[in-house]
ZALO-689546 format. One record per residue (C-alpha): x, y, z; residue number from 1; residue in three letters. Coordinates in nm, 3 decimals. Each point is the difference from the previous one (the first is absolute). Layout:
REM ZALO-689546
{r {X, Y, Z}, NUM, 'ala'}
...
This chain:
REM ZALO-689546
{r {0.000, 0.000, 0.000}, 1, 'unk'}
{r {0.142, 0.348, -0.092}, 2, 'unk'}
{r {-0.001, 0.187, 0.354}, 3, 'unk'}
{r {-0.084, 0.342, -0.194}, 4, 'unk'}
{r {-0.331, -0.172, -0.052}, 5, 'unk'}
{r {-0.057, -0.099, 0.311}, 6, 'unk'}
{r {-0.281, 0.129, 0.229}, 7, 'unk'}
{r {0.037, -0.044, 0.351}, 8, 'unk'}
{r {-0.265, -0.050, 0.235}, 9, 'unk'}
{r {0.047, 0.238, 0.335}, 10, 'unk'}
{r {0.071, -0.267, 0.245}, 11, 'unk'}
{r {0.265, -0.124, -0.209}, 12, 'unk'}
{r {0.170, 0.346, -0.027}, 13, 'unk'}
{r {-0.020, 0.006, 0.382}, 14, 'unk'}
{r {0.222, -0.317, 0.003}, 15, 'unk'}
{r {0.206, 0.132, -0.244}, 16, 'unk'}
{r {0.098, 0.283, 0.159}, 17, 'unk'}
{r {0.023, -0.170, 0.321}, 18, 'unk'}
{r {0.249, -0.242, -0.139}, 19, 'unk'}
{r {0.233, 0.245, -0.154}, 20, 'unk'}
{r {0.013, 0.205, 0.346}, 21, 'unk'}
{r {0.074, -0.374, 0.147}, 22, 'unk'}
{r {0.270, -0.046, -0.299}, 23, 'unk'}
{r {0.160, 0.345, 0.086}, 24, 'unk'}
{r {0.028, -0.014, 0.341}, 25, 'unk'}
{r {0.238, -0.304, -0.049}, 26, 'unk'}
{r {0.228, 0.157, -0.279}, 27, 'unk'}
{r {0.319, 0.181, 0.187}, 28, 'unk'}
{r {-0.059, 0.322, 0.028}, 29, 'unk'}
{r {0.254, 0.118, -0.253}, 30, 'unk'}
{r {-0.200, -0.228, -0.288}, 31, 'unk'}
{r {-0.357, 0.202, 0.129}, 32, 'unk'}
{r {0.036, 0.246, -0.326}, 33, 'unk'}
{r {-0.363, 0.053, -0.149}, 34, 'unk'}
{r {0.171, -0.141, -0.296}, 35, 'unk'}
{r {0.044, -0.299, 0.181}, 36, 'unk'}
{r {-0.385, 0.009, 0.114}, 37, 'unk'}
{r {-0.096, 0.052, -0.370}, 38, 'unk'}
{r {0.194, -0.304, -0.100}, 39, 'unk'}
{r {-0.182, -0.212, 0.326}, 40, 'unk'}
{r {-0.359, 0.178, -0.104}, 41, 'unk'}
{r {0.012, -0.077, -0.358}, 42, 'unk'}
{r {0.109, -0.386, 0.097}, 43, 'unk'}
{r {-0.280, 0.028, 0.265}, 44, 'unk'}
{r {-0.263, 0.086, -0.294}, 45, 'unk'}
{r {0.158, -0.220, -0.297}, 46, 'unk'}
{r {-0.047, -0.339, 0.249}, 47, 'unk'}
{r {-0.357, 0.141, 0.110}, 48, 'unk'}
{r {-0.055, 0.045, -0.357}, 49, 'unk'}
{r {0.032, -0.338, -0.049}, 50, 'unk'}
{r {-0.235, -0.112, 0.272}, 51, 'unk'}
{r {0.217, -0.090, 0.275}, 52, 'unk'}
{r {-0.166, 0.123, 0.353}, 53, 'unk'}
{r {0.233, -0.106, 0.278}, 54, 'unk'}
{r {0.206, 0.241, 0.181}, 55, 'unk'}
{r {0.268, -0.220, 0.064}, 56, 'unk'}
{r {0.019, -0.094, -0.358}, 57, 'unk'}
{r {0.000, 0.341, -0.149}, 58, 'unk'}
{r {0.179, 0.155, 0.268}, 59, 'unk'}
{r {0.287, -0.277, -0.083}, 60, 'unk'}
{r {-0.063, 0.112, -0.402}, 61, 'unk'}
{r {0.075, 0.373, 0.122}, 62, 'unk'}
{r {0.329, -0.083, 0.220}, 63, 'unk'}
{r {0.130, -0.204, -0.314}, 64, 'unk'}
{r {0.073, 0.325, -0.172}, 65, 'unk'}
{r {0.254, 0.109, 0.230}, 66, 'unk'}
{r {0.270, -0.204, -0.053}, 67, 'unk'}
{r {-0.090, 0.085, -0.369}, 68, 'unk'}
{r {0.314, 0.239, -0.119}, 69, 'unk'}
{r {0.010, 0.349, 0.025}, 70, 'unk'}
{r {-0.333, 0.169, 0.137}, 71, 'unk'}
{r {0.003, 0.355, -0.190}, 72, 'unk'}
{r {-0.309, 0.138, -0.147}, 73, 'unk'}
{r {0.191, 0.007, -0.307}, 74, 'unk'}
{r {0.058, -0.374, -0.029}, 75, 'unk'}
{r {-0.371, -0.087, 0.057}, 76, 'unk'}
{r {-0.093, -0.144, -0.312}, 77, 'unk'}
{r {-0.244, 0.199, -0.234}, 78, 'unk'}
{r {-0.259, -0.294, 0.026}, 79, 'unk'}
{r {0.031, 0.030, 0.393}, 80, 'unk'}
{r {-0.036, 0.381, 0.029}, 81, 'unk'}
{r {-0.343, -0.021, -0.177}, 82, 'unk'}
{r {-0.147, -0.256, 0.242}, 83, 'unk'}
């Protein structure tokens, strides 16, 4: 499922955001850049997107990113930065 074509239901965005303020409050504190957090939100949305529901899963999906390379806005790729 593309996640730009997504629709969210407003429970599930409450458990979204709840799991990427759970995912950031375990990064260090030097890797809590909001271009980190766009990197975790847009992995957040892209395994909601494809149906998955359980924190623990998607909040494993987000953390995955992190040992990912370099985390500049600038290296996001283009398909990432329109999620």
């Amino acid at each position: 499922m593309n996640p730009r074509a997504a629709v969210f239901q407003p429970e599930l965005i409450e458990l979204m955001k709840a799991v990427l303020e759970d995912a950031a409050a375990m990064l260090p504190e030097a890797k809590r850049t909001s271009a980190m957090k766009a990197e975790i939100a847009s992995q957040i949305l892209a395994c909601a997107a494809t149906g998955e529901r359980d924190p623990i899963v998607l909040k494993m999906a987000a953390l995955a990113v992190v040992d990912k390379g370099p985390h500049y806005s600038h290296a996001i790729s283009a398909e990432r930065r329109l999620v």
